[in-house]
N, C-alpha and C positions, 0 to 999 in steps of 0.2 A: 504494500500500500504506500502511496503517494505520502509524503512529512506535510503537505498541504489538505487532502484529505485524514489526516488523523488530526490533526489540528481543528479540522470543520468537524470533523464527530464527537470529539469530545468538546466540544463549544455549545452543540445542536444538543447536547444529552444536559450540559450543565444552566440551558440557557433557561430550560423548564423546573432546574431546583431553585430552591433556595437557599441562600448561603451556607445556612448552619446543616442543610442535608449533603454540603459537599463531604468524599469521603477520603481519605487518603490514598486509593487510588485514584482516582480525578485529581489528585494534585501530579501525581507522580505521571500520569499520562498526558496531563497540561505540560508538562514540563518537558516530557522528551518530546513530543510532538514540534512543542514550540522551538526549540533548539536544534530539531532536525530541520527546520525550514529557515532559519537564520545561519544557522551552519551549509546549507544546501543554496542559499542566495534567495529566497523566495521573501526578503524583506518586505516589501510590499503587499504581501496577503498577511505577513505578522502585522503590518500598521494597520491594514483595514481590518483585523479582530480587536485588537486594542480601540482604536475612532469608535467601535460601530459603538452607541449608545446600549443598545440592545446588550451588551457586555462587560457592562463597568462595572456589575457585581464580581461576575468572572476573572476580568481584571483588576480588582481590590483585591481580591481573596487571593490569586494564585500569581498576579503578575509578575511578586518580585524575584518568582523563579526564574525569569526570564534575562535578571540584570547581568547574571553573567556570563550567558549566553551570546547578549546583545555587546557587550564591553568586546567581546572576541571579536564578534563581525567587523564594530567600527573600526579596530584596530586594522583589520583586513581589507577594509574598504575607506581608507584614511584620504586615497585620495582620488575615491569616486565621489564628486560630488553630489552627484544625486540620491546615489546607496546612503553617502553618509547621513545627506539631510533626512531619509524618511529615518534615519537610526534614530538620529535626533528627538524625533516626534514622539517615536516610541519612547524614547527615555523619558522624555519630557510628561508624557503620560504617565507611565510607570509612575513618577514622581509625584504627579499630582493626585494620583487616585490609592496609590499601594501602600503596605504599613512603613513608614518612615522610620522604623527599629530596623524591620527584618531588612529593607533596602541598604540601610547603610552597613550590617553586618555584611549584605553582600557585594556591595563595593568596596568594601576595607578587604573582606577575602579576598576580591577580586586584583586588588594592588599588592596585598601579600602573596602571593603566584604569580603574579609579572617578573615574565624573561629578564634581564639583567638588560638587556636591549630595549626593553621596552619600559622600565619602569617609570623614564620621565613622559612620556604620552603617554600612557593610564595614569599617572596621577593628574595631568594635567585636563584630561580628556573625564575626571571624576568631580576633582572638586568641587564645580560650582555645582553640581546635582546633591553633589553630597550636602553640601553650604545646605541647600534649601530643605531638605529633608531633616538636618541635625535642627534646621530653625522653627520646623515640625513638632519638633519633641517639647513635651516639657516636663514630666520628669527625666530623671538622669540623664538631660541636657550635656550638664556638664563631662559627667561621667563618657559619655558617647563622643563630647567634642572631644576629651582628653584621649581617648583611645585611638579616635581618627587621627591625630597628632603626632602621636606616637606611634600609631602603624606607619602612618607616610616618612615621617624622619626616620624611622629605622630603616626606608627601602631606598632613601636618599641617599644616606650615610653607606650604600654598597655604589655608588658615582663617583667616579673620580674626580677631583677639583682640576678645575683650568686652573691656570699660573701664566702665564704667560698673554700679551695683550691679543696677540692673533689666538689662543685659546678661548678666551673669554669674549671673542667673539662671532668663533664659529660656533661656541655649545654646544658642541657634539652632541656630549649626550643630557643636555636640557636640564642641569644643575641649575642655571642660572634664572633659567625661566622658572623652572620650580618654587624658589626661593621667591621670586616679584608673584608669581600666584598667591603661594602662603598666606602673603601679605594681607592680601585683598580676600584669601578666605577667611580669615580670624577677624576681619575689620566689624563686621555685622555682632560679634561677640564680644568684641572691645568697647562698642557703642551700648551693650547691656548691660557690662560692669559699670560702663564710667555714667551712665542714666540713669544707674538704678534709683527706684523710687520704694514707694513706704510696700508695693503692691508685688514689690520684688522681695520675697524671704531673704532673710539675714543669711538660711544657711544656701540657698539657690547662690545668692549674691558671691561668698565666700570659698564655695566650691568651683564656679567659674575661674573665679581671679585666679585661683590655685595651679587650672588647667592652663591660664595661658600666662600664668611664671613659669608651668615645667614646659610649656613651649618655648618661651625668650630664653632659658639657662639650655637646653637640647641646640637650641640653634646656634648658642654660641657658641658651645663644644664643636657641635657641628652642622655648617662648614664653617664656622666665620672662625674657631681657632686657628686651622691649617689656612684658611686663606689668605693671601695678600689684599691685604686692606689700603693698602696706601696707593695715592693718587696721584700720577706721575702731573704737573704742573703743565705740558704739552697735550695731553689725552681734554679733547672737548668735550666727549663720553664720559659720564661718571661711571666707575666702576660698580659693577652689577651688585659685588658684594660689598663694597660700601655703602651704597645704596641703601641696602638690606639690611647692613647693620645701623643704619643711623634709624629705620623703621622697627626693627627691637625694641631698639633704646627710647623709642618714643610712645613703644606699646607700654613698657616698663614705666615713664614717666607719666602714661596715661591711666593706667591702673596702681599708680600711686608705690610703685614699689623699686624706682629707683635709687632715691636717695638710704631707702634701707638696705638696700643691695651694697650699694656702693659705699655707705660709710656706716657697714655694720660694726660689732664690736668688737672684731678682727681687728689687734693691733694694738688695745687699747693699753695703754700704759701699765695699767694693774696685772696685766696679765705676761706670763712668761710663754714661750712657746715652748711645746715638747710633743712626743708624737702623739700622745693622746690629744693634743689641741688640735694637731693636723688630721687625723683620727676624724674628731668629731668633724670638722670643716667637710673629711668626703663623705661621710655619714649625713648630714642636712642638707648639703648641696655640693655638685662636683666642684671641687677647687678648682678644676681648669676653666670651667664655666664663669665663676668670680674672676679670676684671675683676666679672662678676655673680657668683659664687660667693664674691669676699670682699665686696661689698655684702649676698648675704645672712647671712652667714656674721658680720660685723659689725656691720651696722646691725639685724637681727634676731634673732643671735644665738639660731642655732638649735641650738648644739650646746653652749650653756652655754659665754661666757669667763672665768668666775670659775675656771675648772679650768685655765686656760692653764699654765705654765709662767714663775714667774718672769722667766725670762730675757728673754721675748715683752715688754717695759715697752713702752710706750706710743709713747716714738721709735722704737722695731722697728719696731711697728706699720705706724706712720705710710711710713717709709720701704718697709715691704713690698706698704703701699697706692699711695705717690706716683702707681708708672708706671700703675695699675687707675684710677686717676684721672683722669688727664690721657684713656687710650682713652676712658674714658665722657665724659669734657666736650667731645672733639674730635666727637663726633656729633651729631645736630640734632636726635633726635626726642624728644619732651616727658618721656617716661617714664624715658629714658637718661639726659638732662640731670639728669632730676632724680634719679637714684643716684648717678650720678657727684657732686652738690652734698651728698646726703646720708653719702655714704660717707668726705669728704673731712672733712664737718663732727664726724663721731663718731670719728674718729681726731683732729682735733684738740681735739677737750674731753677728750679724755682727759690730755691736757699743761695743764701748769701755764704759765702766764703769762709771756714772757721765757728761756724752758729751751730752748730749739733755738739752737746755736752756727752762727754764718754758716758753718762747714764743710762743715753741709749743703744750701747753696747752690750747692755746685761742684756736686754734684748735676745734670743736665739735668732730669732730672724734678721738682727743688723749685721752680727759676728759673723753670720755665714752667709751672707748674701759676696764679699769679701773673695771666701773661697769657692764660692758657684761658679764669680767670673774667673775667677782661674781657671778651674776646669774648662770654661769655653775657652778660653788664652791656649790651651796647651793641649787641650782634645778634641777641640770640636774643627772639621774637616773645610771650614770655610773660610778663607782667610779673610774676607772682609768682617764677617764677626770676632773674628779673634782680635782682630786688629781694632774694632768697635768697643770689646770689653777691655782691653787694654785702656783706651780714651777713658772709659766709664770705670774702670778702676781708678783712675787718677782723680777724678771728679771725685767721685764718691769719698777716698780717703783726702780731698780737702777741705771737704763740709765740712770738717770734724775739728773741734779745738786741737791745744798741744797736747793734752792727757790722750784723746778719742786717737789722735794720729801714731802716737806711744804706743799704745795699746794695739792697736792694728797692726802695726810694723811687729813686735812681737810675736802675734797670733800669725801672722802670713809668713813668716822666718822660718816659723816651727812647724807650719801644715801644710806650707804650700809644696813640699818634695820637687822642686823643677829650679835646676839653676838657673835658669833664666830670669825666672821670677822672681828670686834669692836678692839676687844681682840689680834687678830694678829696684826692690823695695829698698836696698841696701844705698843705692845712688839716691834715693828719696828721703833717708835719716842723713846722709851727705849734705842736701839741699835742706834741710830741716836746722839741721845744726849749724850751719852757715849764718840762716836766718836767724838763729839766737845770738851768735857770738857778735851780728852787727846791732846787738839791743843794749841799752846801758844797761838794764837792769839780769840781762841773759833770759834766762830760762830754767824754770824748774825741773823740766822733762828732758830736754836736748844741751843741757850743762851739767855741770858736776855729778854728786853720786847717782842719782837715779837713773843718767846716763848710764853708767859706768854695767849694769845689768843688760842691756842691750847691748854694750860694746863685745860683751861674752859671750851672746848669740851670733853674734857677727864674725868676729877674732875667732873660728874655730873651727876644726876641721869634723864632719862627719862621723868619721871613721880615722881622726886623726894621719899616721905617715899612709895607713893602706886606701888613704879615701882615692879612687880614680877619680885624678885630675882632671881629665877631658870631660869629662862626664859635671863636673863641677865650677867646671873652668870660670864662667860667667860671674857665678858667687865667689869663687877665689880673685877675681882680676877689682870684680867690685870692692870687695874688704881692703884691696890693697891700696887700691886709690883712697878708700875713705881713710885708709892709718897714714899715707901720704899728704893728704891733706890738714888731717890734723897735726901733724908733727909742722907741717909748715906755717901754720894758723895758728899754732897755739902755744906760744915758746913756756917752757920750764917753768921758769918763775912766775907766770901765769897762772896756769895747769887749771884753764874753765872747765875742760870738757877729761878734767881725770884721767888723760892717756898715758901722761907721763907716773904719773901714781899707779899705774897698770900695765906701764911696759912690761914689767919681766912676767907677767901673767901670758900676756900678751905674745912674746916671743918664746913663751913653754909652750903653749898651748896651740899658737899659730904659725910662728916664723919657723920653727924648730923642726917642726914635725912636716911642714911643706918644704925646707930643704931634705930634707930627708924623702919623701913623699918623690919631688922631683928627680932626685939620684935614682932611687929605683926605678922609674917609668923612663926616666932617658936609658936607661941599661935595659930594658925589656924590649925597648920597641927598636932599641939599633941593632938588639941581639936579631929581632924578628927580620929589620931590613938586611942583615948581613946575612942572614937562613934563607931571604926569600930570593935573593941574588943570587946565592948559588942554586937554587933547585931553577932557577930560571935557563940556566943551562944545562938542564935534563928537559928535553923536549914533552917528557911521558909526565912531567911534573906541572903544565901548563895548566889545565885545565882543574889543579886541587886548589882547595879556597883554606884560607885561616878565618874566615866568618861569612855569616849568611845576613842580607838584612831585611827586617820586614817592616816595609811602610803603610800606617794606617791598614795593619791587621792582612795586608798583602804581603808574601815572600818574596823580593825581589829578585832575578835574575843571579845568579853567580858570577864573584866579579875575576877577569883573570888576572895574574900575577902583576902585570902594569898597573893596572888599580888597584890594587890592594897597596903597592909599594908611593901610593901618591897616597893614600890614606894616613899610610904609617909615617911619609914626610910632612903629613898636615900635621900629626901628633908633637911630633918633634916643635914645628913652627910654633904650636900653641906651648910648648914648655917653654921655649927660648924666650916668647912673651913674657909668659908668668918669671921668669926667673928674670926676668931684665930690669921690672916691675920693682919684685923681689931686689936684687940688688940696690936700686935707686932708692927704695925705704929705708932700710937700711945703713946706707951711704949718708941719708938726711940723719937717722937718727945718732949715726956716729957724730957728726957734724955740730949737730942741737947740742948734746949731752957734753962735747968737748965746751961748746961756747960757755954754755948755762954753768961748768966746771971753775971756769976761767974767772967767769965773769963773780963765782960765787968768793974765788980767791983773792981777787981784786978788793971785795968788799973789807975779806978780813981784815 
């Protein structure tokens, strides 16, 4: 039999019951009847059973079997316009006669079973049907809008983000369009929070608002954390996801729940951070969701900060951002990294130079925010961000008075493990101390003894004579210059900065042990160039390595005997440095200690 004659016999049987005499098979042969003719292309005998008036019982009771049926076809005939238009009709009926629950259960099914290829045209090709059908309901309204929410950003969030400008403007696969739909589907339920009246229940009212915060905090997980948010100054096109995020932020401001969002009580001076703080933060709501909401919210300032509130100064700020901080730099992926670097940096230009008291150091969130950007400095695979949190490591440790910068320089000596970074901080208490010795009154912290505990961390080797030098070079060449410079800056009878009172500390524990240090490592590595010189004429020895190296977690290539013997000449260069360094210290402080001798003689 014909899927058009079974369609017309079970219509002709049900056309003479009445509703409550339909039985469960009449639903079930409504159903495949109608899906064999919609799947078989017979659209147009489906609309004329739907139209005919004579069938509106029929189609109340059993149409919204039909919904997913009919969601396959459109797909199918997407771009017949005719086919599509009578789909249309039919939907549009379904919609206006069918149960408004069971329909949306079956468009929500219907976008959770959407091919990976398809899932931005069925959502897009849903929404407004659903819009009208959720605006149907009125109990568990909200419950049904929050479901439909969360089914669609969960089949969103399997899309890949565009990045790039020619991305984001082909939309492959309909991210972008999806997100400006959204928008316009939640607008009719934003309009019922922010109108409610005496005739709207407190708990109707409070269960809405609910559903569309866990929409604004989903959306900004995702896409708007992984996406590039920033607006190139050349593009006359706003970016789609900017766009979108500045209509979040104004759903959030329109249901009154952005300023609690944004200056919750995250941060607040009373409180210490520890995991259990962090704990509770992804237990209530996802930290990465907070954390991208004051990035946009700050760094783009979509909601105008010139209106803030006095009170909100600029160390609020800061503190309210710390912990949104530290979530975004503890992640890996390029676009995180760099919110988390930008979010941190326009909360600190907002502060004046030297105004943040070491108190806010007890802080866990201020101490380690410190060592986050190190790990971007020295892990993270992009070099414009590393080269960014370096900038923003300097910033950051000059907000801080003399105790806040003391205290830093200490804590990053002893955590940061990367000579590199040793070597900066160390050139930093250099320029620190400078600064005090041109004060009349000096300094508490970068003069005399409370120096002199810092000068210990500095003056010191590792691992004492076996520390490898190459490996620490950076931190060694830096110490030498800073005891350079003070033996030059600070003569004897002076003695602001206690170096003289801690030479011999100073030359046990540092000078001593790197001549010693540098004898052995020049005797290893001539021994190795004198080994690798001779196997270099055994032909069958070419191709053996003395090391392997891996970059960024890749093994690289095996190097042959020419490279290896330019490596082990780079070694040598770097000791002839250091020891040249080394002698000129040295040489100054034979020189001081003779004058300061002389000059003490003269006096007797």
């Amino acid at each position: 039999m014909m899927a058009e004659e079974e369609l017309r016999n079970i219509i002709q049987k049900c056309q003479i019951l009445d509703e409550e005499d339909f039985k469960g098979e009449d639903f079930n042969l409504f159903q495949v009847a109608g899906q064999k003719c919609l799947e078989e292309g017979h659209i147009a005998e489906v609309l004329e059973v739907v139209e005919n008036e004579k069938n509106k019982v029929i189609v109340k009771s059993m149409g919204w079997n039909l919904a997913g049926p009919l969601i396959g076809c459109m797909l199918k005939y997407e771009h017949d316009e005719i086919e599509k238009e009578r789909c249309l009709k039919i939907l549009a009926k379904l919609v206006e006669l069918c149960s408004p629950k069971e329909l949306a259960l079956g468009f929500l099914e219907r976008i959770e079973q959407a091919a990976s290829e398809q899932i931005a045209q069925t959502v897009l090709l849903l929404l407004k049907p659903l819009q009208e059908v959720l605006l149907k309901l009125h109990s568990k309204k909200a419950y049904s809008m929050g479901l439909s929410l969360s089914t669609i950003l969960n089949q969103l969030a399997l899309l890949p983000i565009p990045h790039t400008k020619q991305q984001l403007q082909e939309d492959k696969h309909g991210l972008c369009q999806c997100c400006a739909a959204l928008i316009h589907f939640v607008e009719p339920f934003v309009r019922e929070v922010v109108d409610h009246t005496e005739t709207f229940s407190e708990g109707d009212y409070r269960n809405l608002k609910e559903e569309l915060l866990g929409f604004c905090m989903k959306s900004l997980k995702y896409p708007l954390l992984m996406a590039d948010l920033d607006q190139l100054p050349e593009d006359s096109v706003k970016s789609p996801f900017r766009q979108f995020a500045a209509e979040i932020i104004g759903i959030l401001q329109d249901i009154k729940e952005l300023i609690p969002k944004v200056f919750s009580h995250y941060g607040s001076k009373n409180e210490s951070w520890d995991n259990e703080d962090l704990s509770k933060i992804d237990n209530e709501q996802s930290a990465d969701c907070l954390a991208c909401l004051s990035y946009i919210v700050f760094v783009h300032d979509c909601f105008g900060l010139a209106a803030l509130p006095i009170v909100f100064n600029p160390a609020y700020i800061l503190q309210c951002n710390i912990v949104h901080v530290g979530v975004l730099l503890r992640r890996t992926e390029e676009s995180v990294l760099s919110k988390g670097l930008a979010l941190l940096e326009n909360c600190l230009l907002r502060l004046e130079g030297n105004s943040l008291s070491v108190e806010y150091l007890e802080f866990k969130g201020f101490i380690a925010i410190p060592q986050e950007l190190v790990k971007v400095m020295t892990l993270c695979p992009f070099e414009s961000l590393r080269k960014k949190s370096l900038k923003i490591l300097q910033l950051y440790i000059d907000k801080f008075n003399e105790e806040g910068k003391y205290t830093l320089y200490r804590c990053l000596l002893k955590t940061s493990n990367h000579s590199g970074v040793e070597g900066y901080i160390i050139q930093n208490i250099k320029n620190q101390i400078d600064l005090s010795l041109q004060k009349t009154k000096g300094s508490k912290f970068f003069t005399g003894l409370q120096l002199v505990s810092l000068l210990d961390i500095v003056f010191s080797l590792p691992e004492d004579a076996e520390t490898d030098l190459l490996q620490n070079s950076d931190r060694i060449m830096a110490a030498l210059n800073l005891l350079r410079y003070l033996v030059i800056k600070d003569n004897e009878n002076d003695n602001q900065t206690c170096v003289w009172t801690e030479l011999h500390k100073i030359e046990r524990n540092f000078l001593k042990p790197l001549h010693t240090g540098l004898n052995m490592s020049r005797a290893h590595y001539e021994a190795e160039i004198k080994n690798k010189k001779e196997n270099r004429k055994d032909s069958s020895s070419a191709s053996r390595n003395i090391c392997s190296l891996t970059v960024a977690g890749e093994k690289m290539p095996n190097m042959t005997i020419e490279m290896e013997l330019q490596v082990l000449q780079s070694a040598l260069f770097t000791f002839d440095l250091i020891e040249s360094v080394l002698a000129r210290v040295e040489e100054l402080i034979e020189t001081k200690t003779k004058i300061g001798s002389e000059e003490t003689t003269g006096i007797k």
